[in-house]
VOFIGU-117446 format. One record per residue: z, y, x of N, C-alpha, C in turn; residue in three letters. Coordinates in steps of 0.001 Angstrom, whole numbers, padded with zeros to 6 digits, always signed. Layout:
N
ZYXZYXZYXALA;...
This chain:
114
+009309-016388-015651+009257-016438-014207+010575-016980-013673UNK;+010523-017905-012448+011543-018571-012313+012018-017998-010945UNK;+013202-016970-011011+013349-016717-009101+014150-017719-008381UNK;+013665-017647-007410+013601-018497-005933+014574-018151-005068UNK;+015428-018378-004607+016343-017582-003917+015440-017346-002213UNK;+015311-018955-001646+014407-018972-000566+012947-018508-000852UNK;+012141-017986-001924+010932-017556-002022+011239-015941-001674UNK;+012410-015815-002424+012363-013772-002546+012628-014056-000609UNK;+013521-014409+000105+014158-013994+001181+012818-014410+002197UNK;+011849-015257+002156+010363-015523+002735+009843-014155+002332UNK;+009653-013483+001052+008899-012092+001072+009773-011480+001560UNK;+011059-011241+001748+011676-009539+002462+011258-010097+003760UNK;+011287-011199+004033+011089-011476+006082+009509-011324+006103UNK;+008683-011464+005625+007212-010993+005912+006806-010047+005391UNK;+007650-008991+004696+007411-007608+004183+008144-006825+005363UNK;+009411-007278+006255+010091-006731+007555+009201-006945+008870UNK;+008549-008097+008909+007855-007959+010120+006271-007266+009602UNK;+005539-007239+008805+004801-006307+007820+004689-004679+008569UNK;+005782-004339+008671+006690-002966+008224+006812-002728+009825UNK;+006897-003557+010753+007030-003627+011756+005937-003754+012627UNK;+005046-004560+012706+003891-004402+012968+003006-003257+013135UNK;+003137-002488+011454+002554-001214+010983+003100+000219+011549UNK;+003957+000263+011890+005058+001427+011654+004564+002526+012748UNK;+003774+001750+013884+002987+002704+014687+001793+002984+014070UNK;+001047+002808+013672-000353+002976+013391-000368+004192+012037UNK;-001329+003481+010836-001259+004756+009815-000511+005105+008703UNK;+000452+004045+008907+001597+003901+007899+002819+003539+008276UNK;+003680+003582+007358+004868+002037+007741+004806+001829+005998UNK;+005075-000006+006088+005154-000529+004741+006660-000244+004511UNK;+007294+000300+002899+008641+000515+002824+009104-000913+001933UNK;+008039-000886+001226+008628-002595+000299+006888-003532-000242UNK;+007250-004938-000135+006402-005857-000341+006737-006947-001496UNK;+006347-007129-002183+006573-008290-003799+005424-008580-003718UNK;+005623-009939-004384+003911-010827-004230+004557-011151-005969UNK;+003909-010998-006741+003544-010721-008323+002899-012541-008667UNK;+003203-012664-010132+002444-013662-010466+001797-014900-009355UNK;+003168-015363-009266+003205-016749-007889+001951-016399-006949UNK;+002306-015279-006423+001701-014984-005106+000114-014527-005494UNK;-000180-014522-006372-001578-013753-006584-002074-012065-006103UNK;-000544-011523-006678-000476-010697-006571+000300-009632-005552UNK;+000020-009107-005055+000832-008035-003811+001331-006373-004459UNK;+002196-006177-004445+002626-004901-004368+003256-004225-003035UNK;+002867-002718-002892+003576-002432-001789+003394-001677-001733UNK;+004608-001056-001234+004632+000862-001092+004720+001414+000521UNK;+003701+001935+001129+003630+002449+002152+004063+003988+002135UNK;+004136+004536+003525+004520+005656+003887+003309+006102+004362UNK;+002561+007096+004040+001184+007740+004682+002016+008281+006065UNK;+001279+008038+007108+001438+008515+008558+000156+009600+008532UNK;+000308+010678+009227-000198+012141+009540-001458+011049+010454UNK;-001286+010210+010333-003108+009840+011191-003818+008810+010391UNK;-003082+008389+008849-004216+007741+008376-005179+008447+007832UNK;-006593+007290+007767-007383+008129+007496-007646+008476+005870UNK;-006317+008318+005086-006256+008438+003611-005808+009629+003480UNK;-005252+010514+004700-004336+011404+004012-005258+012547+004102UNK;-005298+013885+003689-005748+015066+003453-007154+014350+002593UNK;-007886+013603+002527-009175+013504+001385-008792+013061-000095UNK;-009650+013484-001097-009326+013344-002619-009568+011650-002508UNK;-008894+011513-003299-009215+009575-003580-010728+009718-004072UNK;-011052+010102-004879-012554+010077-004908-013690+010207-004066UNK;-013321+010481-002613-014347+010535-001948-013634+009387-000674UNK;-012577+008752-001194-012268+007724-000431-013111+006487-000696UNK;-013793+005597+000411-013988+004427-000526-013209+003530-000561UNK;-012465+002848-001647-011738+001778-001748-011876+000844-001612UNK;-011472-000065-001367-011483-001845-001433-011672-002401-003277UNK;-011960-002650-003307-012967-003032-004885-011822-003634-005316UNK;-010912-004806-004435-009234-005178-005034-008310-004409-004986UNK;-008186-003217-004861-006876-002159-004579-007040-001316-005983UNK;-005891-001515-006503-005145-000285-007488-004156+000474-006809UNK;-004323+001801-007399-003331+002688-006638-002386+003278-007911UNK;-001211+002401-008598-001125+003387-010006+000441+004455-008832UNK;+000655+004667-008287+001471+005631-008097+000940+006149-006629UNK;+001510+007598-006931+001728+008333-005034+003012+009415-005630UNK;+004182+009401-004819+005142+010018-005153+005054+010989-003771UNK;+004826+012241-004210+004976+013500-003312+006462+014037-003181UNK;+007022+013612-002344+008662+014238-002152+009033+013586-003165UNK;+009531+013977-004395+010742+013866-005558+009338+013856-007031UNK;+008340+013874-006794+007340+013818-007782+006977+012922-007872UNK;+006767+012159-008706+005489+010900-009242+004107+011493-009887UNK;+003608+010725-009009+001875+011241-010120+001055+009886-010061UNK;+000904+010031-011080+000169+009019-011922-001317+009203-010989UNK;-001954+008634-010082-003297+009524-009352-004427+009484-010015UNK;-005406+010165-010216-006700+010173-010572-007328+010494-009220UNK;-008871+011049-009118-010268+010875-008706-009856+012464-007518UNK;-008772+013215-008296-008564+014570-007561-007353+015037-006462UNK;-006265+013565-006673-005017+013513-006196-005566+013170-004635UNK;-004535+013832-003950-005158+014165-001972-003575+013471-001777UNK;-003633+012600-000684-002140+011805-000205-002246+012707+000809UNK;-001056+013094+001461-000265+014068+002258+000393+013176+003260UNK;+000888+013790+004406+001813+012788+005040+003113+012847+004677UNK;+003789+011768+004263+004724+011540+003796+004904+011164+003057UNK;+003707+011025+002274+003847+010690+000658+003997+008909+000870UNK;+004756+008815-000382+004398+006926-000593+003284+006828-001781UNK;+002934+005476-001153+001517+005176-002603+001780+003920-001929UNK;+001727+003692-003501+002015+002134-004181+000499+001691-004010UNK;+000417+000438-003360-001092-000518-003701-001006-002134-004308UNK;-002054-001355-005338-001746-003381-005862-002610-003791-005463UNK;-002527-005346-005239-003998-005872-004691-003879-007605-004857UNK;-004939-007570-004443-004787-009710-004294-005277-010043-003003UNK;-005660-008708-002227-005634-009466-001010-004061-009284-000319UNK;-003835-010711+000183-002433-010955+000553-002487-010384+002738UNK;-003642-009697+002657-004021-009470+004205-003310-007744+004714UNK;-003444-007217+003680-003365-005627+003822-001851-005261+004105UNK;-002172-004886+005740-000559-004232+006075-000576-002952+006457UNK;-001456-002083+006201-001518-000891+006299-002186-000240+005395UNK;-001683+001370+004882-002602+002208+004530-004241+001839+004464UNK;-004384+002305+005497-006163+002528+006239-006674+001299+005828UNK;-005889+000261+005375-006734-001342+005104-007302-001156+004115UNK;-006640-000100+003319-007397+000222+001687-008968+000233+001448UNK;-009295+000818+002436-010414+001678+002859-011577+000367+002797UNK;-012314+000737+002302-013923-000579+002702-014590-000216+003979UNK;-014566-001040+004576-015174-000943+005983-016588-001198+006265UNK;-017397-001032+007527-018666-000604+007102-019192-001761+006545UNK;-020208-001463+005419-020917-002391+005262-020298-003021+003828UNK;-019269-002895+003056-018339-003436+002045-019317-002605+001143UNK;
């Protein structure tokens, strides 16, 4: 992989206005990396006390069919999540994805009809 000096500083400026955009609604984004020449998105949000991810088990969430969730760090904990792990407010959770659209939490979510 070859870094970019002007590619990384294009993702922190559209991971800052990202972060900005969001920060009222059901999250705020804390960091954004686009993986494998932009295919890929990583990003770690902050659950806000009004998305609609927080207090339900991921298993009875429905997901977006492109979203991996391999982390949610509770305070000073990492957990690896399965089908039983409940996001809290405050918690961060990492989402991988390929859609390059998702600036919030709640985007995770399949909307009606998905």
């Amino acid at each position: 992989t070859t870094v970019i000096p002007k590619e990384l500083m294009a993702q922190r400026i559209v991971g800052c206005i990202r972060a900005l955009e969001q920060s009222s609604r059901d999250s705020t984004m804390e960091a954004l990396y686009y993986l494998l020449d932009g295919r890929v998105v990583a990003t770690e949000f902050v659950a806000g006390p009004k998305s609609r991810c927080v207090g339900t088990m991921l298993k009875d969430l429905r997901l977006r069919k492109d979203v991996l969730l391999p982390c949610v760090i509770h305070g000073r904990e990492s957990v690896i999540p399965d089908g039983r792990t409940v996001i809290e407010p405050d918690d961060r959770v990492v989402v991988i994805t390929t859609n390059r659209d998702i600036g919030g939490l709640d985007e995770i979510l399949q909307g009606e009809g998905e």
